[in-house]
N, C-alpha and C positions, 0 to 999 in steps of 0.2 A: 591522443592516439594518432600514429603514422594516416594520411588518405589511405594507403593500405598496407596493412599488418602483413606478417608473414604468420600465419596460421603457426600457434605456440610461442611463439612472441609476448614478455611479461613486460611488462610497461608499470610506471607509477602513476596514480590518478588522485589529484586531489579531493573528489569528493568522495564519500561513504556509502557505492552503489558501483554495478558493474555497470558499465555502457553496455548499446545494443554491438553483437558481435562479439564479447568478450565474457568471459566467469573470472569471479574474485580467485584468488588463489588462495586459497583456503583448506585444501587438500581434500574435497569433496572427491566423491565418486561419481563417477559418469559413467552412461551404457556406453559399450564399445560401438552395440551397430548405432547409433545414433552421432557419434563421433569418429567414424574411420581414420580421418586424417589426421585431427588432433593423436590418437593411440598411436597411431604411426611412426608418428612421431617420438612421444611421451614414453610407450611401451610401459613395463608396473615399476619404471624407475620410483615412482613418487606412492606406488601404491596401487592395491586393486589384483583382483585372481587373475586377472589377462584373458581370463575365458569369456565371462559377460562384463566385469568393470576392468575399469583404470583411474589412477589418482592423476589429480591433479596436483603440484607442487602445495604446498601448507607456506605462506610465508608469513602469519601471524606471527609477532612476537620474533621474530628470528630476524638475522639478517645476511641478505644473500653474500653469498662469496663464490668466489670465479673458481670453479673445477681446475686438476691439475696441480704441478707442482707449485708449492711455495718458493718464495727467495731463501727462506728458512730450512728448504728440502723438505716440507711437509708432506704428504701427497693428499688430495682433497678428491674422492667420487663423486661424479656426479648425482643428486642424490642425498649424498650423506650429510646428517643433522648430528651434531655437536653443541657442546655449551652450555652453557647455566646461568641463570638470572641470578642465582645467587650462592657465593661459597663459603663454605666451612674450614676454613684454613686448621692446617694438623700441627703440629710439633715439628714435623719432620720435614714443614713446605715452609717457614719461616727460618729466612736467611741464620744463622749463627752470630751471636751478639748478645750482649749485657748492658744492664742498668747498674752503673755504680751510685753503691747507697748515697745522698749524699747529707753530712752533719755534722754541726759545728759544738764545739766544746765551749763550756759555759758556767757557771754555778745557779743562775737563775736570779742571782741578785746583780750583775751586772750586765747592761745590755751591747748584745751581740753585733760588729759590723754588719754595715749594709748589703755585705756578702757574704753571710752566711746563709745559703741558700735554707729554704725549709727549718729554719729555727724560731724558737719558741720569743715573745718579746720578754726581758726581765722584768714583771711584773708581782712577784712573787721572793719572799726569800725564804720558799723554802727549794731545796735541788727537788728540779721534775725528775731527774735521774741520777744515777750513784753508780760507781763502781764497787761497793760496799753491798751484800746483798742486806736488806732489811732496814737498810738507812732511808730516815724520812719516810713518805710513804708509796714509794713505786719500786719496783723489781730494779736488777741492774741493767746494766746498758752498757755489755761490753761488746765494743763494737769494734772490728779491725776496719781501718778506714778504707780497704779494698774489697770489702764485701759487695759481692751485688746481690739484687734482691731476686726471689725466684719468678719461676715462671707463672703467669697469670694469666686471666681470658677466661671468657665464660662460656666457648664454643659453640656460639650463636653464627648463625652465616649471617653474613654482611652482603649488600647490595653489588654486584657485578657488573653492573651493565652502562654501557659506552652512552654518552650522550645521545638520546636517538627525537626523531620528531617521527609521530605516527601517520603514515599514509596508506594509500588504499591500493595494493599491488592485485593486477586484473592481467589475464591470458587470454591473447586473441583468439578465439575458438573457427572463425572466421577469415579471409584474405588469401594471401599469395601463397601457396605449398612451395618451402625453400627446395632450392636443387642443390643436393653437396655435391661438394668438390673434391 
């Protein structure tokens, strides 16, 4: 922590506790009369009726980002909570694109190059497949060899979140009342 804070001032703090002068950010409520300055400041950006509370920012689990326009043209409030731990990608959010089947032709009595990707070893002389229906004992296997296969996924969300290391984000409740400019 600065010698002295500017009242509202979030800082990062390596241990698990707020120091004297400061509250975790946590998004707690606070009395307004018991904190004039901090509100003053804060106002119910973060939360709280404005009449007897106000929030404190919540920065569990989140990660701060700078208010104002992006390079991207985004625009960001101050304030505003976005994002997800974790997403359920749709149909309609994965890029356009195919798996081509891929398989090599065979009779099963003699064995296949080293490049035929996903094929059976010749082990056997009976055909694992036919183009014949009812020959030997499997369905047929007509296959045009630009088939791709359909779409699959089991529409479970997956894990979203940016390498983070957890630290302990505290608001100086205490110190210098900033002068704007």
């Amino acid at each position: 922590m600065p010698a002295t804070p500017f009242v509202g001032e979030i800082f990062m703090f390596a241990g698990n506790f707020a120091m004297n002068g400061t509250a975790l950010c946590n998004g707690q409520l606070l009395p307004i009369s018991q904190n004039t300055a901090l509100f003053s400041l804060l106002g119910t950006t973060y939360g709280g009726d404005g009449r007897a509370t106000f929030a404190l920012p919540n920065l569990q689990g989140t990660v701060p980002l700078g208010q104002g326009q992006s390079t991207t043209g985004s625009m960001y409030d101050l304030g505003q909570t976005a994002g997800s731990a974790t997403v359920t990608l749709l149909q309609t959010e994965i890029p356009s694109h195919n798996h081509t089947l891929q398989v090599a032709m065979g009779t099963g009595t003699t064995p296949l190059t080293a490049t035929a990707v996903g094929s059976l070893p010749a082990t056997t002389t009976t055909n694992l497949y036919s183009d014949t229906a009812g020959a030997n004992f499997m369905t047929p296997l007509n296959v045009n060899l630009n088939t791709t296969t359909e779409i699959t996924g089991s529409g479970f969300p997956h894990n979203n979140m940016q390498p983070y290391l957890a630290v302990t984000f505290v608001v100086a409740m205490q110190g210098v009342f900033p002068a704007r400019s």
